[in-house]
C-alpha positions as CSV (number, residue, x, y, z in Angstrom):
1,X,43.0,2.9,-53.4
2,X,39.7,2.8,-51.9
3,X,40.5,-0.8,-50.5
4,X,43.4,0.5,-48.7
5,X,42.3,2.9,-46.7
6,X,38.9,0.6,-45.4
7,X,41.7,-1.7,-44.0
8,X,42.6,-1.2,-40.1
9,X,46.2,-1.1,-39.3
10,X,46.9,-3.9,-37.1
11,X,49.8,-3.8,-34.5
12,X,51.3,-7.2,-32.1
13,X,52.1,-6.5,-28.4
14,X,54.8,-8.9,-26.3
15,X,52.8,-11.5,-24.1
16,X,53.9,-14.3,-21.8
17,X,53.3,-18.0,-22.5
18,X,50.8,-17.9,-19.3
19,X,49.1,-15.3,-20.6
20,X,49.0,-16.9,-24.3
21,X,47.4,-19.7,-23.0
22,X,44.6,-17.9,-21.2
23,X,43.8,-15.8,-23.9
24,X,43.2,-19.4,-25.8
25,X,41.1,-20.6,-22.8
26,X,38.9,-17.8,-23.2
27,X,39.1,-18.0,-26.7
28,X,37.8,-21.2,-27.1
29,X,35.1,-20.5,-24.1
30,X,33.5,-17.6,-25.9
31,X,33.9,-18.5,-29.4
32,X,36.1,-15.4,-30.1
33,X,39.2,-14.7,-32.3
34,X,42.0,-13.1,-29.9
35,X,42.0,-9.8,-31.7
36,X,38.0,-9.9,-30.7
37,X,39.1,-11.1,-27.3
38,X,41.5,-8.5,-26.9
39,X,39.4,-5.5,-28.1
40,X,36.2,-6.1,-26.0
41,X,38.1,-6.7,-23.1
42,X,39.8,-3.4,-23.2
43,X,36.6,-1.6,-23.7
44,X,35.2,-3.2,-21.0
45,X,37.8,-2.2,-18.8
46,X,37.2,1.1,-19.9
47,X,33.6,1.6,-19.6
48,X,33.3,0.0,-16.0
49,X,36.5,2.1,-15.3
50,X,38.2,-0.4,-13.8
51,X,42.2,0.0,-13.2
52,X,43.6,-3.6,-14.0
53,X,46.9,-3.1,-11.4
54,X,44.2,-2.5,-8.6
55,X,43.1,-6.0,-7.2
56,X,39.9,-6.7,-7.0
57,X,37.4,-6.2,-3.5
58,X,37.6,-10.0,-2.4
59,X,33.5,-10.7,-2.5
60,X,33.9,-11.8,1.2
61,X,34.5,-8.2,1.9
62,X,31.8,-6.8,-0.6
63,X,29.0,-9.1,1.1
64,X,30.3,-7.9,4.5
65,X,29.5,-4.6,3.9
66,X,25.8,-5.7,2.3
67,X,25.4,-7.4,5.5
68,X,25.7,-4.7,7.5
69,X,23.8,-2.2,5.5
70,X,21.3,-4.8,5.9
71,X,21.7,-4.9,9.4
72,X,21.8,-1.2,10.2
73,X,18.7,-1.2,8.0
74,X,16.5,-3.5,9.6
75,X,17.4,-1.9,13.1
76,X,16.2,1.1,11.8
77,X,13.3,-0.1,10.9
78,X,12.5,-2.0,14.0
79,X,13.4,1.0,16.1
80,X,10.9,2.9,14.1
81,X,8.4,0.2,14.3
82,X,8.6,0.3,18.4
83,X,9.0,4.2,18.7
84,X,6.3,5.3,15.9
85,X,4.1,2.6,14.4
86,X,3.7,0.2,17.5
87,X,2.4,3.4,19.2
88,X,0.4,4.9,16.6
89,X,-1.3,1.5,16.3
90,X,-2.3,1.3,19.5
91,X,-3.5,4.9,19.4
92,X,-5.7,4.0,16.3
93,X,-6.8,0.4,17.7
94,X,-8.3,2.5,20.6
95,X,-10.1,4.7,18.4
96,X,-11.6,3.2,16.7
97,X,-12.9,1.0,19.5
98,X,-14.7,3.9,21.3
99,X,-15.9,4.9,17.9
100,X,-17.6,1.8,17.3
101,X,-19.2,1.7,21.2
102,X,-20.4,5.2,20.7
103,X,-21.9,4.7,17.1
104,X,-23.8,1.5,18.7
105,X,-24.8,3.4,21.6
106,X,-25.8,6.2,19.3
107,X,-27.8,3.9,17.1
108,X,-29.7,2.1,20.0
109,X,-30.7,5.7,21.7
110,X,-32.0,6.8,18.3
111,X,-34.1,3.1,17.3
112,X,-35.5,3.5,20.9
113,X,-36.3,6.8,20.5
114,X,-38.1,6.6,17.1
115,X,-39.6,3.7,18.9
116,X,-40.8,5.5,21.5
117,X,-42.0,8.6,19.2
118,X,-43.9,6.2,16.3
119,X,-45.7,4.2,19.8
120,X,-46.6,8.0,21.5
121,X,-47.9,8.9,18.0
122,X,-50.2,6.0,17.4
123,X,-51.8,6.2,21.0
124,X,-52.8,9.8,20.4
125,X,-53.9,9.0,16.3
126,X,-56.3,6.5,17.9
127,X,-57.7,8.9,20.5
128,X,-58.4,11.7,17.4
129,X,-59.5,8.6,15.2
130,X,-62.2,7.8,18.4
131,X,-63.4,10.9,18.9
132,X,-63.1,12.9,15.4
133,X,-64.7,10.0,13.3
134,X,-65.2,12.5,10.7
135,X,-61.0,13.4,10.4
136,X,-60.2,9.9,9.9
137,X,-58.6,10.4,6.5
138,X,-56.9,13.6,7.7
139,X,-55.2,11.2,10.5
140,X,-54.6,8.6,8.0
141,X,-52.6,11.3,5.8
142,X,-50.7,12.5,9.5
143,X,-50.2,8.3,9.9
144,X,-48.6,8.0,6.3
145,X,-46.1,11.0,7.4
146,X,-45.0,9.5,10.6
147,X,-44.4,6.5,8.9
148,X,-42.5,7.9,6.4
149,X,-40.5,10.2,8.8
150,X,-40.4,7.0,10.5
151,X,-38.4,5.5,7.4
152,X,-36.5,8.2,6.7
153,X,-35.2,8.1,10.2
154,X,-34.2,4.5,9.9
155,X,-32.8,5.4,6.5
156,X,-30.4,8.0,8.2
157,X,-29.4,5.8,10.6
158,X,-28.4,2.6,8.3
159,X,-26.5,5.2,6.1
160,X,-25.2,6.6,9.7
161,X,-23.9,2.3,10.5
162,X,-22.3,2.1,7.1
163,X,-20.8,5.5,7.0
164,X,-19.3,4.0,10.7
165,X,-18.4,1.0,8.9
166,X,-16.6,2.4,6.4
167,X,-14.2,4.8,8.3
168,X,-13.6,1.8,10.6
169,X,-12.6,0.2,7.6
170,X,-10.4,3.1,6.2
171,X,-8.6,3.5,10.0
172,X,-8.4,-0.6,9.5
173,X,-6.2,0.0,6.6
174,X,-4.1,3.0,7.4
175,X,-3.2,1.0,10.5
176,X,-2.2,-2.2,8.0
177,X,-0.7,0.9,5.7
178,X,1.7,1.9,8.5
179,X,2.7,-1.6,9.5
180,X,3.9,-2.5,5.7
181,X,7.7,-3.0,6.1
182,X,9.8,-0.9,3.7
183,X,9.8,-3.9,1.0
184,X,6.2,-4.1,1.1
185,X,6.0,-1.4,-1.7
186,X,3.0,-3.4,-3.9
187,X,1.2,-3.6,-0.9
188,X,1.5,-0.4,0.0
189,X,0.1,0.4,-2.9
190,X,-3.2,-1.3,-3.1
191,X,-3.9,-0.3,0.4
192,X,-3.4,3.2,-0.4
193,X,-5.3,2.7,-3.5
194,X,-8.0,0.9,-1.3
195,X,-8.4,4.0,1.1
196,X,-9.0,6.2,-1.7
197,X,-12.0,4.1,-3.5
198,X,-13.2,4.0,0.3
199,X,-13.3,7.7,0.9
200,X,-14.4,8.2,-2.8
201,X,-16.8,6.1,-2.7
202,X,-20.5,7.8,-2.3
């Protein structure tokens, strides 16, 4: 009994001769009993919920209409390209050009006047040091402090040039940021990744 009911029923359906013989084509193609053949090809029918009277899209029309997505995609783009980031480029380009002329211009007023300052200081040192010959370790300690102001000043402005550097650097990169196309997704990636390690970094 318990053999019986384990069996599947099994039915027979009317086919043509044409039909026969391209069940046996595929048969023999995919290795497949036509019982096998039958049965996968009705669930996948029914799982891509496809409608076997309907014919097909031709793939002429199907690419057609992927052409022309493309299309209307890469005029979007290109339109956006020349109305946002062509502009905003520019924009940032110019920026960051008068930034660097006005950090140079910066950094030469302030070498030339801690020049100017450290050469003012020494004439007046050696007029104490001729006269008070007795305070010449108290100028030598004033000496040691100016020249140590005098570093620290040069220190400020080296971390001043690289501070310049860098956000010429980071405006660098948002600028390549906003000309990535839309496939350029890796890209976009690193480069955002890059600008935050930049502004991170100490």
């Amino acid at each position: 009994m318990e053999r019986n009911k384990n069996k599947t029923a099994l039915t027979t359906i009317g086919i043509d001769h044409s039909t026969n013989r391209q069940i046996d084509k595929l048969c023999k193609r995919y290795n497949l009993k036509k019982g096998e053949i039958v049965k996968l090809a009705f669930g996948y029918l029914d799982k891509a919920c496809i409608n076997p009277s309907e014919p097909p899209e031709s793939t002429k029309a199907e690419l057609g209409k992927i052409n022309k997505r493309q299309d209307d995609l890469i005029r979007f783009i290109r339109h956006f390209e020349e109305e946002q980031l062509n502009p905003m480029i520019r924009v940032t380009h110019s920026i960051a050009t008068k930034f660097d002329m006005v950090v140079k211009t910066l950094t030469e007023q302030l070498d030339l006047e801690v020049q100017n300052s450290k050469e003012i200081l020494i004439q007046v040192l050696r007029k104490l040091d001729e006269h008070f010959a007795r305070q010449a370790e108290v100028i030598n300690n004033q000496a040691r402090v100016i020249d140590e102001c005098s570093k620290s000043i040069k220190t400020l402005s080296q971390v001043q040039e690289q501070n310049s550097k860098k956000f010429l650097k980071v405006i660098a990169l948002y600028a390549e940021l906003a000309a990535c196309g839309v496939m350029d997704g890796k890209r976009k990636e690193n480069l955002k990744a890059e600008i935050i390690n930049l502004i991170n970094e100490k």
